[in-house]
N, C-alpha and C positions, 0 to 999 in steps of 0.2 A: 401237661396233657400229652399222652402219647399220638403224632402224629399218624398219619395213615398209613404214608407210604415207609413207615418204618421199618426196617427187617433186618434183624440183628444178625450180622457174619461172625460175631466171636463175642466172648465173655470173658470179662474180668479175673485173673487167677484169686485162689481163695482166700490170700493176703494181703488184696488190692494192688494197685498200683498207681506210682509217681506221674505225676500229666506237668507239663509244658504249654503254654502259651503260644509257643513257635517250637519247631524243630532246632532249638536250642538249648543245653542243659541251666544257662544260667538265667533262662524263664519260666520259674515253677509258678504252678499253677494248684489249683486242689487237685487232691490223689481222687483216684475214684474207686467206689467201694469193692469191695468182694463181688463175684458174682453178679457183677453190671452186666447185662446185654447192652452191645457195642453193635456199631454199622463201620467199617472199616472204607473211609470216603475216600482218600488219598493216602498213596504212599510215597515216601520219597530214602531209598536205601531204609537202612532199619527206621527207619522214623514211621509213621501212621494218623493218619489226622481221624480222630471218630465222631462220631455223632451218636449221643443220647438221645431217649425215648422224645428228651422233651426238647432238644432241638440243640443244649452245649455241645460246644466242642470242645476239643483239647488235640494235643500231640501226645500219644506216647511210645514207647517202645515197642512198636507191634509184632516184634519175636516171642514176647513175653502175653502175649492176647492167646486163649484159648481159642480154636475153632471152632464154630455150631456146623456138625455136619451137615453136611447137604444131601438134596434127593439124590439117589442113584443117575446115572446116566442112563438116559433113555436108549431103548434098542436098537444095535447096528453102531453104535461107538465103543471104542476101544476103551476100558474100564482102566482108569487113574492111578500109577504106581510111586502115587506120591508121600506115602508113608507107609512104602515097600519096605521092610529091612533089611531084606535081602545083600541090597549095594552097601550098606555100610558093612554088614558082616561080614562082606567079599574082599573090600577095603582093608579090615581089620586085620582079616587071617595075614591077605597077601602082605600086609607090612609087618605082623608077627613073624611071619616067615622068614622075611627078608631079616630082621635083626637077631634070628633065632640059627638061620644060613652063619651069619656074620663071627655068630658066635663061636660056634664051633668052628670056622677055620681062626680065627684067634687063637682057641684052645689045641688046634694041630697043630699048629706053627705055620699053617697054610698062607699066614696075610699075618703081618706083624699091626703095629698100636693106630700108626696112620692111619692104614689102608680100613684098619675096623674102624676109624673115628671118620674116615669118607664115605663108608657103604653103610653106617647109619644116621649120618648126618642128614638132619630132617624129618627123621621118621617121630613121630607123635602118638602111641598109641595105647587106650585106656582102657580097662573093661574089667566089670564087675559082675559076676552070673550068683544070683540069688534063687535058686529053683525055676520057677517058668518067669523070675523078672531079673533083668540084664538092662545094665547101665555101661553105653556103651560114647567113646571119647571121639566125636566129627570134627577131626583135625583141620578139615577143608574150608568150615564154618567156623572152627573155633566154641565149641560149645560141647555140651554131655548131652546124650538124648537117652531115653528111655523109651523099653521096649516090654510091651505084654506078651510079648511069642507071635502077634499079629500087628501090630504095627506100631510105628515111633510116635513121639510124640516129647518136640524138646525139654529137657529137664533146669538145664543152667545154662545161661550166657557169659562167657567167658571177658566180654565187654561190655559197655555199654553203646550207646544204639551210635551208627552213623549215618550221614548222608551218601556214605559210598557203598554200602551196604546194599546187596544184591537184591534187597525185597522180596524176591519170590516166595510165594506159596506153596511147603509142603512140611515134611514132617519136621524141620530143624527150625518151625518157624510157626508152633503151631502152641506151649505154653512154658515158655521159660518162667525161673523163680526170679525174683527183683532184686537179686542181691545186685550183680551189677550194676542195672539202672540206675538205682538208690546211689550210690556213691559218687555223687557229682564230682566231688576233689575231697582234700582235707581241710580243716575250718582256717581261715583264716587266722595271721600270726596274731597276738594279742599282746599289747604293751601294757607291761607290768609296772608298777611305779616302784623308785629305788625307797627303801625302807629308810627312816629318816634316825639320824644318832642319838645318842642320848643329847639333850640338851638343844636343839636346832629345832626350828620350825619346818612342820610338814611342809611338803611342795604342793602348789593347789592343782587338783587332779587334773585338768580341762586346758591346762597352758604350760607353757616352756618358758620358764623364766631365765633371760641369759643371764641377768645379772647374780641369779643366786648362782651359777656356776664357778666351782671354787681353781683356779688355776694354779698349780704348786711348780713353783721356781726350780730349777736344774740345782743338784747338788752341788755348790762348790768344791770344788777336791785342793786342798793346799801344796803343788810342786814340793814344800820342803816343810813335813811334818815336824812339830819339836818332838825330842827326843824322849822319854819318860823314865824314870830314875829302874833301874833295873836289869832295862831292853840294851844288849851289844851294839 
């Protein structure tokens, strides 16, 4: 039953997502479906503890939580430029610049291979322009965010979630895809059993038998081979 003072800050992306038991990856928990309204209770760095209509909780990645917008601000407040594009587009150019500057004195002979591999060292910079939609690379955050020509709204997390992670709320943090999160590690190693010879009995799968372990003796080499009818 949905409680009362229920009120959902964000929603589920439309491929679900991964949930936690604690802000730790190797406490999974059930995912939760598409398009869940979420109340986002606690944050802790990318981590987010939510509460369902009916009172679960979980942990998930709340870079990847869609926003429910909110009322406007009421009159006489300065109006919220938190999925302004503005700043990253400003970001984008000035470091295209800088490696596009770089370039061409490369190519006059102005700064030789060094001096070009110091004045772009660090620079990280993505973008995709599709008519009125642009997908654009937040080096700062580590992620791709997308833009409608009016404001951002994250697209991919380039990690998955941590506890030192700035938290904040704004456009870099508003619906990332789960690929990240999803990839806790790779599966653990798996012991394969040694295929057994013609003629030997199988090993039993569930124990290590030292005794069947077969030990082969050092080759003895004879100091003074005989001679063989032919060989000088």
């Amino acid at each position: 039953m949905t409680t009362a003072e229920f009120r959902p800050t964000h929603v589920v992306p439309q491929d679900g997502l991964p949930a936690w038991e604690a802000p730790d990856a190797n406490r999974p928990t059930s995912p939760l479906d598409a398009l869940l309204p979420v109340q986002v209770a606690e944050r802790l760095g990318d981590w987010g503890r939510i509460v369902c209509a009916n009172g679960w909780s979980a942990w998930v990645d709340a870079r990847l939580l869609i926003a429910v917008p909110r009322d406007p601000p009421p009159a006489g407040q300065p109006l919220t430029r938190t999925a302004d594009p503005d700043p990253l587009l400003a970001r984008t150019e000035e470091a295209l610049g800088r490696y596009r500057r770089a370039t061409q004195e490369l190519a006059s002979g102005g700064a030789d291979g060094e001096t070009f591999r110091g004045r772009t060292r660090g620079l990280r910079v993505g973008m995709v322009v599709d008519g009125e939609s642009i997908w654009l690379y937040d080096a700062e955050h580590e992620r791709w965010v997308y833009c409608d020509g009016t404001q951002l709204s994250t697209y991919a997390a380039g990690e998955g979630p941590s506890v030192h992670g700035d938290g904040a709320d704004g456009p870099d943090r508003t619906s990332e895809t789960p690929q990240a999160v999803g990839a806790v590690g790779p599966e653990p190693t798996q012991v394969v059993e040694a295929v057994a010879g013609p003629g030997s009995a199988p090993a039993a799968p569930a124990s290590y038998d030292e005794d069947a372990t077969r030990r082969i003796p050092p080759l003895a080499v004879d100091p003074d081979p005989p001679v063989r009818s032919g060989e000088g």
